[in-house]
C-alpha positions in Angstrom: 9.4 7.0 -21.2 9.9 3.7 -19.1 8.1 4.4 -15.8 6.3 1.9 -13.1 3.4 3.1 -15.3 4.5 1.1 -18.2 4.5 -2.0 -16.0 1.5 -3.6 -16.6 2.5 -3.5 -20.5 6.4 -4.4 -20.0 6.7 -6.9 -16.5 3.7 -8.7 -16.8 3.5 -9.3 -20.6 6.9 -11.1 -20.1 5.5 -13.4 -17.6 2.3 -14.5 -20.1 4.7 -15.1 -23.0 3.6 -17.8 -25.6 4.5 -21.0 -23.9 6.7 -23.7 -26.2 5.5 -27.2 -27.0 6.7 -28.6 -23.6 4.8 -26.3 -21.4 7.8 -23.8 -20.7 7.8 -20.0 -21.6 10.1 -18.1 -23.3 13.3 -17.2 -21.0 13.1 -20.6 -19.6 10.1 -20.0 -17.1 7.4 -22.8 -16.7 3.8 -21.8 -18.0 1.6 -21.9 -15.3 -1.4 -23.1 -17.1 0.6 -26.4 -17.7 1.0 -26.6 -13.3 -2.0 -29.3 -12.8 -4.3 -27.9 -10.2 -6.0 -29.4 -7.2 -4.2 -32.9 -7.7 -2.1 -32.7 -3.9 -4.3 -32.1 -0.4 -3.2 -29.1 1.6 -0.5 -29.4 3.9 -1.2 -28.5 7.9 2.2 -27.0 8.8 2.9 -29.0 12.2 4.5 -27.9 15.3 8.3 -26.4 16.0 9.9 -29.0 18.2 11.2 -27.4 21.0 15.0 -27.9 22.2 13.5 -27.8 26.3 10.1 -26.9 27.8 11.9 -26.7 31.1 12.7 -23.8 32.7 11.2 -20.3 33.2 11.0 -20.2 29.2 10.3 -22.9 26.2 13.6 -22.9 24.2 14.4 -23.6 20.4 16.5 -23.9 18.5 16.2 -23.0 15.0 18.1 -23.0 11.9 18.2 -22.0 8.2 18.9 -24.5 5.3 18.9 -24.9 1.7 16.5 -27.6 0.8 14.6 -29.5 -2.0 11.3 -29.8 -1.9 8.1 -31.1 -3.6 6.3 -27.4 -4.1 4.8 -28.3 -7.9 2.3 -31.4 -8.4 3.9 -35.0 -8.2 6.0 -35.7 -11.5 7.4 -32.7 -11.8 11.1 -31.2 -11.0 11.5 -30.3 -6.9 12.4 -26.8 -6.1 15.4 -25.7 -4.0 14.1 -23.1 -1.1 15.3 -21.8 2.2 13.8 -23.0 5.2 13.4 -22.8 8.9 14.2 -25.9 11.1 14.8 -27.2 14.7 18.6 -28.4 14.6 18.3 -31.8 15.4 15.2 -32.9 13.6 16.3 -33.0 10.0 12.0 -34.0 9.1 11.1 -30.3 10.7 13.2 -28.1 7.7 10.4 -27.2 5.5 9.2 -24.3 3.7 7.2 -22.6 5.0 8.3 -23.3 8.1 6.8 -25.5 10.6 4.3 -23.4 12.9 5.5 -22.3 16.2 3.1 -22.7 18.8 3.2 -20.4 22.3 0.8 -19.1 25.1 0.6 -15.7 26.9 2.9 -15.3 29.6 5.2 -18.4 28.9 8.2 -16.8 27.1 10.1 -18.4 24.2 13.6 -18.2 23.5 15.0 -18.9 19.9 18.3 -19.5 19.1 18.2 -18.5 15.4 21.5 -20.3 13.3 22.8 -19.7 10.2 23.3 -23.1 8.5 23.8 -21.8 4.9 26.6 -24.1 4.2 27.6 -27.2 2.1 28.5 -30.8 3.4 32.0 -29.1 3.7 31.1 -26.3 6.1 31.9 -23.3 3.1 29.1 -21.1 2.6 26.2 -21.6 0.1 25.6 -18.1 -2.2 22.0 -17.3 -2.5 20.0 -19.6 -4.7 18.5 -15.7 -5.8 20.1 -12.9 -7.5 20.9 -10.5 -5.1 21.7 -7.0 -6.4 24.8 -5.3 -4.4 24.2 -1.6 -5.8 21.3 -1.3 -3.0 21.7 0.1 0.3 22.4 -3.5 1.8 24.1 -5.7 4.3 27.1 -5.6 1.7 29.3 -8.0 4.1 31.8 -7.5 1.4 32.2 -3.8 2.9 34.1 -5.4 5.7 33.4 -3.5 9.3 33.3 0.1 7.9 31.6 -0.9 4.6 28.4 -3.0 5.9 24.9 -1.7 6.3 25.8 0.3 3.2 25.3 1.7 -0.4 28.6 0.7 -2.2 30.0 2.5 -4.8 31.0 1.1 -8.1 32.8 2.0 -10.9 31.2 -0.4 -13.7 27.8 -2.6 -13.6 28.8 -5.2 -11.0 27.0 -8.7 -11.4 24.9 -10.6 -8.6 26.8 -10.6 -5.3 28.0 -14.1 -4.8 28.9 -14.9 -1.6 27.5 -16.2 1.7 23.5 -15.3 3.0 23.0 -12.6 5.9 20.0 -13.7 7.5 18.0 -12.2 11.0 14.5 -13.6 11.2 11.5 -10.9 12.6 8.8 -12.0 14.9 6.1 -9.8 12.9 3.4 -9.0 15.1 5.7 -9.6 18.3 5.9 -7.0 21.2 10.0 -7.5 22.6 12.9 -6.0 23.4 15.0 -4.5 20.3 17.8 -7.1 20.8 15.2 -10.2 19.6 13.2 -7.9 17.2 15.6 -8.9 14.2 16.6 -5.8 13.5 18.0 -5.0 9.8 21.1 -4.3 10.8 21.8 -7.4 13.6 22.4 -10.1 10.3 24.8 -12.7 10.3 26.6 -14.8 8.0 26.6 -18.4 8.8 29.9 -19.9 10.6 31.4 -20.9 7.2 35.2 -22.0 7.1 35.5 -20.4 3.9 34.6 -16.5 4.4 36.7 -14.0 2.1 38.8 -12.3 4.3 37.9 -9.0 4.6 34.3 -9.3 4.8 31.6 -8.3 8.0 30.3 -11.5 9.8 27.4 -9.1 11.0 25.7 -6.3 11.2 26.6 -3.3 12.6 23.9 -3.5 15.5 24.6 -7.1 16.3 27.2 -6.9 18.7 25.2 -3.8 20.8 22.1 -6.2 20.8 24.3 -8.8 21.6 25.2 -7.3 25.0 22.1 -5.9 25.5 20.8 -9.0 25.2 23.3 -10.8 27.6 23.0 -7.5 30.2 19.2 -8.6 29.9 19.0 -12.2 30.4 22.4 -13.7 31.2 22.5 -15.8 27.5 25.1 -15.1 24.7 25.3 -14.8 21.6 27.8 -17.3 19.1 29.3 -16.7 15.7 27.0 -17.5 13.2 23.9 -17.0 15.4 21.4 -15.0 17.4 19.4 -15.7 20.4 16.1 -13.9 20.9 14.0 -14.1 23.8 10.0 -13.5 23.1 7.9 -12.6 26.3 4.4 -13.3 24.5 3.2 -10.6 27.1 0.4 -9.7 24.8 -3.2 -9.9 23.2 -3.3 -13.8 21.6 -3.1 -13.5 18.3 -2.1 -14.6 14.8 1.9 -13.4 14.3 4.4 -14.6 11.5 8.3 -14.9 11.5 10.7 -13.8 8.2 13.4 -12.9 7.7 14.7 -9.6 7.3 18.0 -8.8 6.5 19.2 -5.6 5.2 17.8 -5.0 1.5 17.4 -8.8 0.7 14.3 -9.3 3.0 12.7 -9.9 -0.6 14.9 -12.8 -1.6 15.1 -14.2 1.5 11.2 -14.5 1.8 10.7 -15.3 -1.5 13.2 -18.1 -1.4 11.1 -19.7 1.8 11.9 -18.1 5.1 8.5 -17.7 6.6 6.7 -19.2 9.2 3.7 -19.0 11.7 3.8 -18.3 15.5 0.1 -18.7 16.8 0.2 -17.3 20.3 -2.4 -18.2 22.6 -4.3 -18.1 26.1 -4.6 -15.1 28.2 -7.8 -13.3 28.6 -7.9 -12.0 25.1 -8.7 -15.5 23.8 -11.8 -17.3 23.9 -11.9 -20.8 26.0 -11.6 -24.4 24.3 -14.1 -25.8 21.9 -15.8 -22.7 21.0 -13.8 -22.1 18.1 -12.9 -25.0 15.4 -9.9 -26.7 16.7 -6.2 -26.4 16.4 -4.5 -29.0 14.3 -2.3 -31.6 15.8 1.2 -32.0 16.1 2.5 -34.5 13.1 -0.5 -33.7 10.8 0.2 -33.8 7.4 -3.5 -34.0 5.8 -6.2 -31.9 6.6 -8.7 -34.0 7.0 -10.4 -34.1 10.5 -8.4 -30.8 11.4 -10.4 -27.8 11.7 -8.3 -25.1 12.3 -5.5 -24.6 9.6 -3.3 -21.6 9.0 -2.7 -21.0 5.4 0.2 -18.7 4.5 -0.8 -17.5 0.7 2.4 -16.5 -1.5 3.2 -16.6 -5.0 5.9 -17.8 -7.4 6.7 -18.2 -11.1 9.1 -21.2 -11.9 11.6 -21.6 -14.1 11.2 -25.1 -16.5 13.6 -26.8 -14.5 11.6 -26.7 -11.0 13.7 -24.0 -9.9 12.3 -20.5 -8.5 12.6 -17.6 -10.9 12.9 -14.1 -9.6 14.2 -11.6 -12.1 18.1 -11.0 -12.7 17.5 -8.0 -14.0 15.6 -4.7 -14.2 15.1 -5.0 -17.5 12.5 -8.3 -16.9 10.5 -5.6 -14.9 9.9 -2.6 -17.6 12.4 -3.2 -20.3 14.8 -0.9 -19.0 18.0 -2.2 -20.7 20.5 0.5 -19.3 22.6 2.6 -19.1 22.9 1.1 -15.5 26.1 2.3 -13.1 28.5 4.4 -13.7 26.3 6.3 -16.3 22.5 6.5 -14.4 21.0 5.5 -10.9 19.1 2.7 -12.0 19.8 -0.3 -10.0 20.5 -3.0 -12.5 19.1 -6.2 -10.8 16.3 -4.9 -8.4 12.9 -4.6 -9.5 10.4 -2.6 -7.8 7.8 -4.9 -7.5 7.2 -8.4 -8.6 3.9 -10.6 -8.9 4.3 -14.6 -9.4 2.5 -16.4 -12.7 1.4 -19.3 -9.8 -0.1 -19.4 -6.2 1.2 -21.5 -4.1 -0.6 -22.4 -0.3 1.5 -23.9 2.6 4.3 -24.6 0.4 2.2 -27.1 -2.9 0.8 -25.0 -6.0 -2.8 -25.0 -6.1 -4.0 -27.7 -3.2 -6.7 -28.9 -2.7 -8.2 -29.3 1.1 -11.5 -31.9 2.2 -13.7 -30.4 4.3 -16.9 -31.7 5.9 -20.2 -30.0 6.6 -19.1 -27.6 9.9 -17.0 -24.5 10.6 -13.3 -24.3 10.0 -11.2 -21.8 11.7 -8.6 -20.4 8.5 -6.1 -18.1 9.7 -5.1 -16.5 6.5 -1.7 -14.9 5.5 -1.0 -13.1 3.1 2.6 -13.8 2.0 3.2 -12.3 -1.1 6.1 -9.9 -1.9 4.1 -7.1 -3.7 0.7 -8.9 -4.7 -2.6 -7.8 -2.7 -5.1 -11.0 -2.2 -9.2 -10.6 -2.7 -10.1 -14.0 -1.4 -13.8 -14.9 -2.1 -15.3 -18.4 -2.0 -17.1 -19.5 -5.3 -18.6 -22.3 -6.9 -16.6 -22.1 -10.6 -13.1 -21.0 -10.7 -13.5 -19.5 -13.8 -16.7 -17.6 -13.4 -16.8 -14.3 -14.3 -15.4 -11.4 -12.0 -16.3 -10.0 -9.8 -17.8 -13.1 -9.1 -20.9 -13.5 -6.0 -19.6 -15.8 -3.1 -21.3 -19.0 -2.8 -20.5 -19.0 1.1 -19.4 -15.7 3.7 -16.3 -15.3 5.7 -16.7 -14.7 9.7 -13.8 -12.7 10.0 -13.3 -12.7 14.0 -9.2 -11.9 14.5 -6.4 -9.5 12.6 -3.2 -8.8 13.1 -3.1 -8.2 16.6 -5.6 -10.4 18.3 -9.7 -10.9 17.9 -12.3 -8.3 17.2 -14.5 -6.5 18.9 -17.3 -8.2 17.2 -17.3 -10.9 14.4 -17.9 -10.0 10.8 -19.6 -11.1 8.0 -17.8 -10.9 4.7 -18.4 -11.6 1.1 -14.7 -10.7 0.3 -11.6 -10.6 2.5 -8.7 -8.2 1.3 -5.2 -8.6 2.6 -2.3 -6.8 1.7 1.2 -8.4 1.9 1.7 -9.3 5.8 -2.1 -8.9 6.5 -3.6 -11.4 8.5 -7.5 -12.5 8.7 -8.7 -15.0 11.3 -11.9 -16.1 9.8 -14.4 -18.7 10.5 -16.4 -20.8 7.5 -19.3 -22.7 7.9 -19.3 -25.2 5.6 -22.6 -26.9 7.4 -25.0 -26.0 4.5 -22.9 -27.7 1.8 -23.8 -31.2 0.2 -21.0 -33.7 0.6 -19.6 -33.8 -2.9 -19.7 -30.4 -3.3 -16.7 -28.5 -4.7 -15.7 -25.1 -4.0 -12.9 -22.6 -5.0 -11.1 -20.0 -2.8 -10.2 -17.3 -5.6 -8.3 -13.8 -5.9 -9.8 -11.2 -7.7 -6.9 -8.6 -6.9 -4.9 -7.6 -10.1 -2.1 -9.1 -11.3 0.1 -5.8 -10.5 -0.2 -2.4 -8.3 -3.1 -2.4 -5.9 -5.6 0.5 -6.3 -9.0 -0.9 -5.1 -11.1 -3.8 -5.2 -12.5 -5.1 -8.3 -9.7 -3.7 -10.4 -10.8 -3.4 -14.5 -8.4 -6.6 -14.9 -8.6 -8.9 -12.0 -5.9 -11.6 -12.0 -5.8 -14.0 -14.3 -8.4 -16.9 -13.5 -6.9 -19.3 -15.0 -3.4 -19.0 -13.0 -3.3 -16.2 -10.1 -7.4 -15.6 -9.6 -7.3 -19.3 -8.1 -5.9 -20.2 -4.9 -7.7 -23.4 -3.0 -10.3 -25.7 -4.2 -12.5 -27.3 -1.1 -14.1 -30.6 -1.4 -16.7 -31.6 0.8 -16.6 -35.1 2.6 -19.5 -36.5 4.9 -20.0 -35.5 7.9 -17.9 -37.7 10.9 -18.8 -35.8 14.1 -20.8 -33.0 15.2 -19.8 -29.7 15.5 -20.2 -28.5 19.0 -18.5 -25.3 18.1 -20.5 -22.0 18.5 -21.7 -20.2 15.2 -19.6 -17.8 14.7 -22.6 -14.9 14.6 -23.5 -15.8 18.4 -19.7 -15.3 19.4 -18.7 -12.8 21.9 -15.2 -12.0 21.7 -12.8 -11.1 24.3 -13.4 -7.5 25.6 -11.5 -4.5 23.7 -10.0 -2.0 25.4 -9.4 1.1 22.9 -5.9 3.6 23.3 -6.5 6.4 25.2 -6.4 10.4 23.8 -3.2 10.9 21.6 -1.2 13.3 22.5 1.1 14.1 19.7 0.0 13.7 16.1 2.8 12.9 13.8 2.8 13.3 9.7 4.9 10.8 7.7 4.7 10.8 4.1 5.2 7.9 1.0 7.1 9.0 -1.8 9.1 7.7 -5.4 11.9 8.9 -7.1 12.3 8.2 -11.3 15.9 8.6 -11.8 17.7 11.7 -11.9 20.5 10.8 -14.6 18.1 9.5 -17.0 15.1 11.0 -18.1 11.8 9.4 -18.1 13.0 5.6 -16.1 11.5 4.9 -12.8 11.3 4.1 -10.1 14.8 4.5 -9.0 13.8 4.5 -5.2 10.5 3.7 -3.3 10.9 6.0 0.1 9.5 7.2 3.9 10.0 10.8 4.6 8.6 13.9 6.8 5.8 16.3 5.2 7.9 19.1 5.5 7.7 21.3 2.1 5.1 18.8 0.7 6.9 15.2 1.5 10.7 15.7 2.4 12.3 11.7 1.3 14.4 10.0 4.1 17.0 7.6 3.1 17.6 4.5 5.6 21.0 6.1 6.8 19.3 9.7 7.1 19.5 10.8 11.2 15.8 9.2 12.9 12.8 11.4 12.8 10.1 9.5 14.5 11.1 9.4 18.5 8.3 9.1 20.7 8.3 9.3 23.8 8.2 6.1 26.1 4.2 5.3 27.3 3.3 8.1 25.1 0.1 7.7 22.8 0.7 9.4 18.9 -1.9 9.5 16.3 0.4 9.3 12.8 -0.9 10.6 9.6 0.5 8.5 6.7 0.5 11.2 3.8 0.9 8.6 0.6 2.3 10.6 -2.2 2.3 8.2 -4.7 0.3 6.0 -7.6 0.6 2.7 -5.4 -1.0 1.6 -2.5 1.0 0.8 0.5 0.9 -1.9 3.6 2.7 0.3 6.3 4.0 -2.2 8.9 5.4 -0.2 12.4 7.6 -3.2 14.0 7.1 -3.4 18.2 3.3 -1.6 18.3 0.1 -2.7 17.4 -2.4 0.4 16.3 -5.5 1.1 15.5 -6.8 2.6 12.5 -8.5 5.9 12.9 -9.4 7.1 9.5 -8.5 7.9 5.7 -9.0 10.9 3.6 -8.8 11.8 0.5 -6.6 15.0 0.0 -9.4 16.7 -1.3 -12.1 15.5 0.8 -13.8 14.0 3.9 -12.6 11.5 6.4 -13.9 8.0 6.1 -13.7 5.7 9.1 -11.8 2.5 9.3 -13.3 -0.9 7.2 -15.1 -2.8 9.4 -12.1 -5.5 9.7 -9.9 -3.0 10.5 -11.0 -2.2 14.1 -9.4 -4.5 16.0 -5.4 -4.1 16.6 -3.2 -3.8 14.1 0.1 -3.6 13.0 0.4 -3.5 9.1 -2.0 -0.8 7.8 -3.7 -0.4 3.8 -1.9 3.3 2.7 -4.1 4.0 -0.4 -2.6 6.8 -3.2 -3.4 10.4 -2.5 -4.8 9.3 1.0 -4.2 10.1 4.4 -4.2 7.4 6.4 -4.3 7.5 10.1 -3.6 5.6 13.0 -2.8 5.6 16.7 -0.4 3.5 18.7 1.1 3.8 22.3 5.1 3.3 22.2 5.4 1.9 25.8 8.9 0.2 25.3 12.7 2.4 24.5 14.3 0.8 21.6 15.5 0.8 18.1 12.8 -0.1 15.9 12.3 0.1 12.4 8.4 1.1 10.7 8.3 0.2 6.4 6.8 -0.6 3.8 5.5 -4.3 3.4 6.1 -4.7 -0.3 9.7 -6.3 0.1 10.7 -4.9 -3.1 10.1 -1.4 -1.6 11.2 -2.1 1.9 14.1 -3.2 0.4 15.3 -0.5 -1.5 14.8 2.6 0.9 11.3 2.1 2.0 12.4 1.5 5.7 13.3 3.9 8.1 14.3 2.9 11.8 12.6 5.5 14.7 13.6 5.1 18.5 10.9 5.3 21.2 12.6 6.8 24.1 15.8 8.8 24.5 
């Protein structure tokens, strides 16, 4: 029986395979343990340039490219990645993406381009291997075929042609036309498209004029324009991208960024939090508020990213794949990196001096959950005892009600933590370690019986303490009060939603085939992506959902346009439990442990076409997404 429980034997043996002489593993991958550590400084992503700050709005705009960069330590191979960029300032393409900086009430408006093409203007194919059995853009399904499952008579190989791409504010409150819906992708403006083929999604062109109906722009082949009104609680939001059923390998191959909105009266006032860092910075030193997207990726000997061309690299499974079973034969339902990589470099370093830093901490990962601690060994044993607390003051949708003191902070992919450090106690020369003890596979709870790896994935950032330059006038972050917190009112509907797996159907024993949403009806009823929309609420109205997760993984449960709150979990056999102490604040991706309810409550105050999933790509990309309306 090959099933996601044979994983941890079949997926992650094959990434610790005995390394060769020169530091590579078998199948050509690089052996992390040969990837120098704490040799570059962390990089301080540095400000978007904006196209105009005139006007009623700030304007951008922003493309995608395929670059090279310097992700491993100096010496070795560069890496090509996707990356966000403003058009016109060939020094701002980077990966991740240079952070986008905005303040309440000031809209932003982002013309998204597709620039995924050679020196010759013919489209670039994905550096990635992107399976076309799933339920995907499939822009060689022309306009009746796109934004579906295709069928095929024989195993067909990686699709080759040009990128769909839509990027997702995540976090952002806006109109459906600029949430980057899966289904409003678009090719770049290539001169080379097979004929035949979709150009876009099917909901481009409706978002398209309900954009233009809205605010008198348009919208040009090869692009999107998306207008953010940053009407909202400041807080700490990311952009990805999230095309149809390739969100995975789009992320994965570097299209992620940070958008930092600010001001309004749910932030606090100048200098009483560590400051922001300045625009240009590239070291860290004498900047005290850093935003540090964690992911992680395994490379291939050359420099190149690896990501597995075939299911068989996740649990064996060697066929039969199409026409004679269900098994998709490329995608893999989850995968977990052999090396961390922070702001872009592998294992970096960052100098710190004896005062509080702000971090605002992403999690980043495709599947991988991250149980940061701060130690003084990197290779003590775990679970290890923090040499210094986090202040965790912010989440996903803004600041606290009260700061809170952590030994440990857990994030799930797309989980943010706005935390505060004090480094004041620490003797210059000191060296410390920000570590993982989540496992290297499936999340079930902290302090798994086989943490990750500390030699490779249990270490993340090593801090080095400098003398002090100037004093810290900031306020210690237990005498903060944060910005006032208004809870949702009384719920009046109460929804139940269930998480659920399919093993195959034509071959007995292999799973999972599909990671899927669904209804509770008779036990968990599975939705596909194309099944009619079952979650509808009502405009302004307030619904407590129950998250009924049927199956051995944990889940991050992201609803796109509303930020929640967490009410509860339960066990199916026993009592409620209230919300971790982190966790009651706004939200909008939410922990869904196995053979839990969880709940949470949101108000749905704007109509649209929305989409709530799964935050493990691999999931969300193979039926773990389902789109829900609010309004009529």
């Amino acid at each position: 029986m090959i099933t996601r429980r044979g994983f941890l034997a079949g997926g992650v043996a094959l990434l610790t395979s005995p390394p060769d002489p020169a530091g590579a593993l078998r199948g050509g991958r690089m052996n992390p343990a040969s990837i120098a550590k704490y040799v570059v400084p962390l990089p301080v992503p540095s400000i978007m340039p904006a196209a105009s700050k005139d006007g009623p709005a700030d304007r951008y705009v922003i493309g995608v490219r395929r670059l090279r960069l310097q992700i491993l330590p100096p010496g070795s191979p560069a890496t090509t990645v996707l990356g966000y960029g403003a058009v016109g300032t060939p020094r701002s393409f980077s990966s991740p993406a240079f952070r986008m900086e905005a303040r309440v009430g000031r809209p932003v408006r982002v013309t998204w381009v597709n620039e995924l093409v050679d020196g010759h203007g013919r489209a670039l194919p994905h550096p990635l291997p992107v399976d076309p059995t799933l339920h995907w853009a499939n822009p060689p399904g022309g306009r009746n075929g796109r934004d579906s499952r295709p069928a095929f008579t024989a195993t067909p190989g990686r699709y080759p042609g040009p990128v769909p791409i839509v990027t997702h504010l995540h976090g952002g409150r806006n109109s459906d036309h600029s949430d980057g819906h899966p289904e409003a992708w678009f090719l770049p403006a290539a001169r080379d498209i097979p004929g035949g083929y979709a150009t876009e999604g099917s909901q481009y062109a409706d978002f398209a004029a309900s954009f233009t109906d809205q605010h008198k722009g348009s919208w040009s082949p090869g692009s999107a324009v998306f207008h953010y009104d940053n009407e909202q609680r400041a807080a700490t939001m990311w952009f990805h991208d999230h095309a149809l059923g390739i969100t995975r390998l789009n992320v994965y191959a570097g299209l992620a960024g940070f958008y930092l909105l600010r001001g309004g009266p749910a932030d606090l006032a100048p200098g009483l939090l560590p400051g922001p860092a300045a625009f240009g910075a590239t070291r860290s030193q004498g900047i005290h508020e850093i935003p540090i997207i964690i992911q992680d990726r395994t490379f291939a000997a050359d420099g190149s990213l690896f990501y597995p061309a075939s299911r068989r690299q996740f649990d064996r499974f060697a066929g039969p794949y199409i026409p004679d079973s269900d098994i998709p034969p490329i995608w893999n339902p989850e995968f977990y990196g052999s090396t961390m990589m922070v702001n872009g470099r592998t294992w970096p370093y960052l100098p710190v001096q004896p005062r509080r830093y702000r971090f605002r901490l992403l999690n980043g990962c495709n599947s991988r959950f991250l149980d940061l601690k701060i130690v003084t060994t990197p290779l003590t044993r775990r679970p290890a005892s923090a040499a210094l607390p986090f202040w965790q003051i912010g989440s996903d949708g803004g600041f606290l009600p009260t700061p809170i003191q952590l030994g440990e902070v857990l994030l799930a992919p797309a989980e943010r933590a706005d935390v505060i450090v004090d480094f004041s106690g620490v003797r210059p020369g000191t060296e410390l370690f920000l570590i993982n003890e989540a496992p290297d596979g499936p999340f079930h709870g902290r302090h798994p019986v086989t943490p990750a790896d500390p030699a490779t994935t249990g270490q993340v950032l090593k801090f080095t303490v400098r003398p002090l330059t100037e004093p810290d006038r900031t306020v210690p972050p237990a005498e903060l009060t944060l910005p006032a917190f208004t809870p949702f009112g009384t719920a009046s509907t109460t929804r139940q939603v269930a998480l659920l797996e399919q093993d195959s159907k034509r071959v007995a024993g292999v799973g999972p085939a599909v990671a899927l949403l669904g209804t509770l009806e008779g036990g968990g009823t599975a939705k596909m992506w194309s099944d009619p929309i079952t979650e509808n609420p009502a405009v302004g109205a307030t619904e407590t959902w129950e998250i009924h997760n049927f199956t051995m993984d944990t889940h991050p449960i992201h609803l796109h346009e509303v930020v929640f709150q967490v009410i509860d979990r339960q066990p199916f056999h026993g009592p409620a439990r209230p919300p971790e102490a982190w966790e009651r604040g706004f939200k909008d991706t939410v922990i869904a442990y196995p053979s839990q309810i969880t709940r949470i409550k949101a108000t749905f105050d704007r109509p649209g076409l929305f989409v709530w999933h799964c935050h493990v790509l691999e999931h969300e990309d193979n039926e773990m997404m389902r789109p829900y309306r609010i309004g009529p």
